[in-house]
C-alpha positions as CSV (number, residue, x, y, z in Angstrom):
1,X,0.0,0.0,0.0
2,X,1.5,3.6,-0.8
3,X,1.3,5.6,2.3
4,X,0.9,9.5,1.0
5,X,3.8,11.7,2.4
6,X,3.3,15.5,2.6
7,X,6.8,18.2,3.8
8,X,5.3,21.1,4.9
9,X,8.4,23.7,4.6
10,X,10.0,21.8,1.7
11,X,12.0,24.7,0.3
12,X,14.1,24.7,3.4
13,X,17.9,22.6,3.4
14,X,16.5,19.9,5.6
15,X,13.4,19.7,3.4
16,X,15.2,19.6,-0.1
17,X,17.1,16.4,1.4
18,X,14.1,14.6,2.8
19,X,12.3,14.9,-0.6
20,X,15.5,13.8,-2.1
21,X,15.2,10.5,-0.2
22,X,11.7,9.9,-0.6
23,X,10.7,11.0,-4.8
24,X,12.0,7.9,-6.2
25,X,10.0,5.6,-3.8
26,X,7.8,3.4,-5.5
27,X,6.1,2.9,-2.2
28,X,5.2,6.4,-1.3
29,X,3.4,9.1,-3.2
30,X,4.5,12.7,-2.0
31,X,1.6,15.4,-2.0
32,X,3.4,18.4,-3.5
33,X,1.7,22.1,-3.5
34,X,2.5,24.5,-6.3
35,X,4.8,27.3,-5.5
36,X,2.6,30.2,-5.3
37,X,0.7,27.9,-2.6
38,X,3.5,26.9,0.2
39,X,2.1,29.4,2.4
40,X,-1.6,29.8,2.0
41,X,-3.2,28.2,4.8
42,X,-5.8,26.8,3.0
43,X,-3.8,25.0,0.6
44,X,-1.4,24.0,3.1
45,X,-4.5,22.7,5.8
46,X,-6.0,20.6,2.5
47,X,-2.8,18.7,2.0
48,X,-1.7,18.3,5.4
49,X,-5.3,16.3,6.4
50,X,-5.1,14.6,3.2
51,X,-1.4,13.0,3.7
52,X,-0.8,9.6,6.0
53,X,2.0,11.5,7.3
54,X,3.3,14.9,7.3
55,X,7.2,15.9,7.7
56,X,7.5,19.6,9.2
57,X,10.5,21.5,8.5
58,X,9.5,25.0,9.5
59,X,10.6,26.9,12.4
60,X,8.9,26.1,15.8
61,X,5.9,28.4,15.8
62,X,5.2,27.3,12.2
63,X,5.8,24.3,13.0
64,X,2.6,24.2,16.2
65,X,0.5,26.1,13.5
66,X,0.4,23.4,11.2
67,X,0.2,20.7,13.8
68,X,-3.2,22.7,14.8
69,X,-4.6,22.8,11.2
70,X,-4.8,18.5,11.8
71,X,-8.5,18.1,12.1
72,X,-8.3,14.0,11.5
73,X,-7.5,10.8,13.4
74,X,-5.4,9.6,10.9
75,X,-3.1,12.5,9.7
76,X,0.7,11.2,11.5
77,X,2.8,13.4,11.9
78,X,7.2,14.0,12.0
79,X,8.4,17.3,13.3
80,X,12.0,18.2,12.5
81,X,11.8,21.3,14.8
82,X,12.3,21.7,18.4
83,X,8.8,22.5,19.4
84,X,7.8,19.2,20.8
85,X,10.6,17.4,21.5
86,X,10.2,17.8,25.0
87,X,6.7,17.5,24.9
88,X,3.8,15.5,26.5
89,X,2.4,13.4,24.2
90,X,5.1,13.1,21.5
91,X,7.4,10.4,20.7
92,X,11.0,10.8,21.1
93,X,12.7,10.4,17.3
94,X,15.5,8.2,18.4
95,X,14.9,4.4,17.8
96,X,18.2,3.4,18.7
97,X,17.6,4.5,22.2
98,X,14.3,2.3,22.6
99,X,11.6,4.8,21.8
100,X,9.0,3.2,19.9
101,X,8.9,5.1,16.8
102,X,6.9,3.0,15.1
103,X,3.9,2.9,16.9
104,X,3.6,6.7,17.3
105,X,1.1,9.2,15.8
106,X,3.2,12.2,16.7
107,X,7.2,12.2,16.7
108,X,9.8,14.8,17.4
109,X,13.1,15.0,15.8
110,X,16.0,14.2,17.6
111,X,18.0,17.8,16.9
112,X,21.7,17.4,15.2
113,X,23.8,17.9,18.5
114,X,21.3,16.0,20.8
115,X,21.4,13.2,19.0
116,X,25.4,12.9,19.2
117,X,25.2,13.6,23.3
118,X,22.4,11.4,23.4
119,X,24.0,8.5,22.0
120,X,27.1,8.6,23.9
121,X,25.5,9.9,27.7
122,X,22.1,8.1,28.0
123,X,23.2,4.7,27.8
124,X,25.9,5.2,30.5
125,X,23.7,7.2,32.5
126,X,21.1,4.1,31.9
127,X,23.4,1.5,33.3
128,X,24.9,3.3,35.8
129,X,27.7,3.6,34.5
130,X,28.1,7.5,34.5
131,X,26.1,9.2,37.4
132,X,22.9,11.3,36.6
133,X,24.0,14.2,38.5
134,X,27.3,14.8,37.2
135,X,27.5,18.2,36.1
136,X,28.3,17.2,32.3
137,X,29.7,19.8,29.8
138,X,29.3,19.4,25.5
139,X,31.5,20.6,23.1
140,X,30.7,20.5,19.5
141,X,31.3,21.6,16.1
142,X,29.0,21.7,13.1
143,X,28.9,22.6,9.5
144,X,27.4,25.8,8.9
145,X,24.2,24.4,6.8
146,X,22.6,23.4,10.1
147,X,21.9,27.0,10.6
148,X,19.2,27.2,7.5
149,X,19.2,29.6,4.8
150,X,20.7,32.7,7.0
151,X,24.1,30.9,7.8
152,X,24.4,29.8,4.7
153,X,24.0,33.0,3.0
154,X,26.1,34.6,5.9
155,X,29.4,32.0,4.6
156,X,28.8,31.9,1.3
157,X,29.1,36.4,2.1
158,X,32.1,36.4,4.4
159,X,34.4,34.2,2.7
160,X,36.8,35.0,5.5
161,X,34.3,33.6,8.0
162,X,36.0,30.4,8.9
163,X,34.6,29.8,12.5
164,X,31.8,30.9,14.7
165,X,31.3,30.1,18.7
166,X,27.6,31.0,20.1
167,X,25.2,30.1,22.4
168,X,26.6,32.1,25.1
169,X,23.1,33.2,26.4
170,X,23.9,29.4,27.8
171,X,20.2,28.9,27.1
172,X,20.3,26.5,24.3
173,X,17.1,25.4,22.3
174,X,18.6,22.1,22.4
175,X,19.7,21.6,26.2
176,X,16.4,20.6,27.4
177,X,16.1,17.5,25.2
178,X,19.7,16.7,26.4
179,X,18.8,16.8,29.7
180,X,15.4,15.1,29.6
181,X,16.3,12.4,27.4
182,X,19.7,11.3,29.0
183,X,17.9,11.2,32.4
184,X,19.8,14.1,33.8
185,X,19.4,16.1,37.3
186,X,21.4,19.2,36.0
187,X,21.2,20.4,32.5
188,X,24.4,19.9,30.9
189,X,26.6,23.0,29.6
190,X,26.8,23.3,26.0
191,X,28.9,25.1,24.0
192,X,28.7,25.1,20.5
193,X,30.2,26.1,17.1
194,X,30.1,26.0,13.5
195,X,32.8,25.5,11.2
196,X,33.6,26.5,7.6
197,X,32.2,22.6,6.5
198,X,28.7,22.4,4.9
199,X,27.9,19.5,6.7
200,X,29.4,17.5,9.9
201,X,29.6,17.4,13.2
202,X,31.4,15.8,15.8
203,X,29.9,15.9,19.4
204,X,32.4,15.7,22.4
205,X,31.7,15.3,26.2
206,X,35.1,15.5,28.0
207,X,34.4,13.3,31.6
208,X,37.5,13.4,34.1
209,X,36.8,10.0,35.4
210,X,39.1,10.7,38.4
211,X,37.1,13.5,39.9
212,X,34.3,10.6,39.7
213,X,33.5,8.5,42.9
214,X,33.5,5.3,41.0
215,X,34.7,5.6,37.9
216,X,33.9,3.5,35.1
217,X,36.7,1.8,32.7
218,X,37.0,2.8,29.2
219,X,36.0,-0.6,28.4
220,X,33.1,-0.6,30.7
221,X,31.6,2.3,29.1
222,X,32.5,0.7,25.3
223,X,30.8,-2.4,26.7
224,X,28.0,-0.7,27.3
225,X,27.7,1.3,24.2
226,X,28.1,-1.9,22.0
227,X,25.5,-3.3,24.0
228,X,22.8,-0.6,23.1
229,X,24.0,0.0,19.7
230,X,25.6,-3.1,17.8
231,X,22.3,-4.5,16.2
232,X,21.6,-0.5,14.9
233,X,22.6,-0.5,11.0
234,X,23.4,3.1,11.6
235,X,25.5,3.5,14.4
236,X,29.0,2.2,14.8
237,X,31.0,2.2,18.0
238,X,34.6,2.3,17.3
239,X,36.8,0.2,19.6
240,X,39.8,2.2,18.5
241,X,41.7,5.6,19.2
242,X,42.8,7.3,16.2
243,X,45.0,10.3,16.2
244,X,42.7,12.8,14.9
245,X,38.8,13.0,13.8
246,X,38.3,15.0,10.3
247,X,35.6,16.7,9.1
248,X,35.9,17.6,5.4
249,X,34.7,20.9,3.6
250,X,33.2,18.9,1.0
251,X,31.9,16.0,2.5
252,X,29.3,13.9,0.7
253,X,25.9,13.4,2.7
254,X,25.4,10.0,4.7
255,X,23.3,8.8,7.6
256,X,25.4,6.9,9.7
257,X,26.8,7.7,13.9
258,X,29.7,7.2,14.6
259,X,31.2,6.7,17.9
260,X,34.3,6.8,20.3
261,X,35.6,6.7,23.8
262,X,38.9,8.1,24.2
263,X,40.9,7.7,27.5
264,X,44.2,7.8,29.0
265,X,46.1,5.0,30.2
266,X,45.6,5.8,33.7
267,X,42.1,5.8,33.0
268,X,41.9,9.3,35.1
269,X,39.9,11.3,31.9
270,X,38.1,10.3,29.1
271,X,36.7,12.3,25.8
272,X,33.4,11.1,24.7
273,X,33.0,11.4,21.0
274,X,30.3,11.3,18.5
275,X,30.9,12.1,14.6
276,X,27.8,12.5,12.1
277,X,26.3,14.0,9.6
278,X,24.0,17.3,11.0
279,X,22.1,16.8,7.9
280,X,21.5,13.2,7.8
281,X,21.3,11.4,11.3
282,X,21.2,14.9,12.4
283,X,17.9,15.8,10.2
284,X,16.7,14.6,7.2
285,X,17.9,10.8,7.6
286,X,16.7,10.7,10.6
287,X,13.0,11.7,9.9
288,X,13.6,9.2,6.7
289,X,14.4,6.4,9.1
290,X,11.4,7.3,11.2
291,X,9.0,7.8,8.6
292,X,10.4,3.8,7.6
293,X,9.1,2.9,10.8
294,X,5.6,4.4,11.2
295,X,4.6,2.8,7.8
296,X,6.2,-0.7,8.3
297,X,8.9,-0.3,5.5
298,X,12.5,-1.3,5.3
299,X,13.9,1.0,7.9
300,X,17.4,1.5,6.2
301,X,15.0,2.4,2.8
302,X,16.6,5.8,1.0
303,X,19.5,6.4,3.5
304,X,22.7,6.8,2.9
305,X,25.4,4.5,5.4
């Protein structure tokens, strides 16, 4: 049966790519509005209620405005913003981490960093392993296309823009979903940054294991990882310490999760590390592999690993 697909805000970067995944799908059949009516309401209410599911990727508010045009039991829905992903009601995005995806008439998007923090704290925090109420901090680097249309036109201007810290209101849209969905007492502190990269990411969460009352092993918290994540096609836990982690300029888009746990020999501090794609595992992919689930297809179906 072809489930009909509807993305409301497809003009956007994270919408172009979903629709990229999706238009050669002989088992879906995407609802498409004409240009001159993307934003009438009218238009967008019709094809919104007449879709299986809808993918939103508009800004928040826009995003809880078409979530209130809905006026059928049937009309599923993935949100790629941050409005609900905190929310009562809503499913967590994140089948790896045991939320059941599939089942769900509403689901939230996992955001790009959260879902690098998320892999790498909520298992150990799960097990045990790492103590809810440690006060952890994140550090992480993106490409600049995970800031829309603005930062992209703002690096394809400055072309001696090579680097940008923010988010030192230290009031984060995506900290709440960090701290909710790993299970901690204290929000985490996050500082983030975007580099001259398109695409990428890599997510770090230094933990000084010594300052720790029982700290874990390296391989205890690997053990743990593998545990939760080696039957997951799209996330590999590396048993290795390389050198370095690279993010390209030019890197081609995929959909895997990658991750690492770096220590010293002593075993007194250890670096956390999570590498991905902001625009696959961190966005589109992700509501690709989500939208697999809710209509019973191949979950690995258009994505890129």
């Amino acid at each position: 049966m072809t489930a009909s697909i509807f993305i409301d805000g497809v003009a956007g970067t994270t919408g172009l790519e979903i629709r990229e995944r999706l238009e050669r799908r002989a088992d879906l059949a995407l609802v498409t509005l004409p240009e001159d009516k993307r934003k009438d309401a009218g238009a967008r209410r019709h094809a919104i209620n007449a879709a299986d599911i809808v993918i939103l990727c508009l800004p928040d508010d826009a995003a809880r405005e078409a979530v209130a045009l809905i006026d059928n039991p049937h009309t599923r829905v993935i949100d790629a913003s941050s409005a609900y992903r905190v929310a009562n009601g809503w499913t967590y995005g994140f089948p790896e981490l045991g939320f059941d995806v599939a089942g769900a008439t509403r689901v939230s998007n996992p955001g790009c960093y959260p879902t690098g923090f998320l892999a790498l704290v909520a298992p150990l925090v799960r097990a045990g392993v790492l103590p809810a109420d440690w006060p952890l901090t994140v550090n992480a680097v993106s490409g600049y296309s995970g800031g829309g249309k603005a930062l992209i036109a703002r690096f394809d201007e400055e072309q001696d823009l090579s680097f940008r810290s923010y988010g030192y209101s230290l009031a984060h849209k995506h900290v709440p979903e960090m701290q909710q969905h790993a299970g901690l007492a204290y929000p985490p502190l996050f500082a983030p940054a975007v580099a001259r990269a398109f695409r990428g990411m890599i997510v770090e969460v230094p933990v000084p294991l010594a300052a720790l009352s029982a700290p874990p092993s390296r391989a205890a918290m690997l053990d743990v990882l593998h545990a939760t994540f080696d039957a997951a096609p799209l996330i590999t836990v590396h048993d290795d310490q390389p050198d370095e982690l690279l993010m390209h300029r030019d890197a081609a888009p995929n959909d895997r999760l990658d991750l690492w746990v770096f220590a010293d020999p002593a075993g007194r501090q250890a670096r956390l590390v999570a590498m991905l794609d902001n625009l696959g595992k961190g966005a589109s992919g992700a509501a690709v592999q989500n939208l697999n689930l809710m209509i019973g297809a191949d979950p690995l179906a258009g994505l890129v690993y």
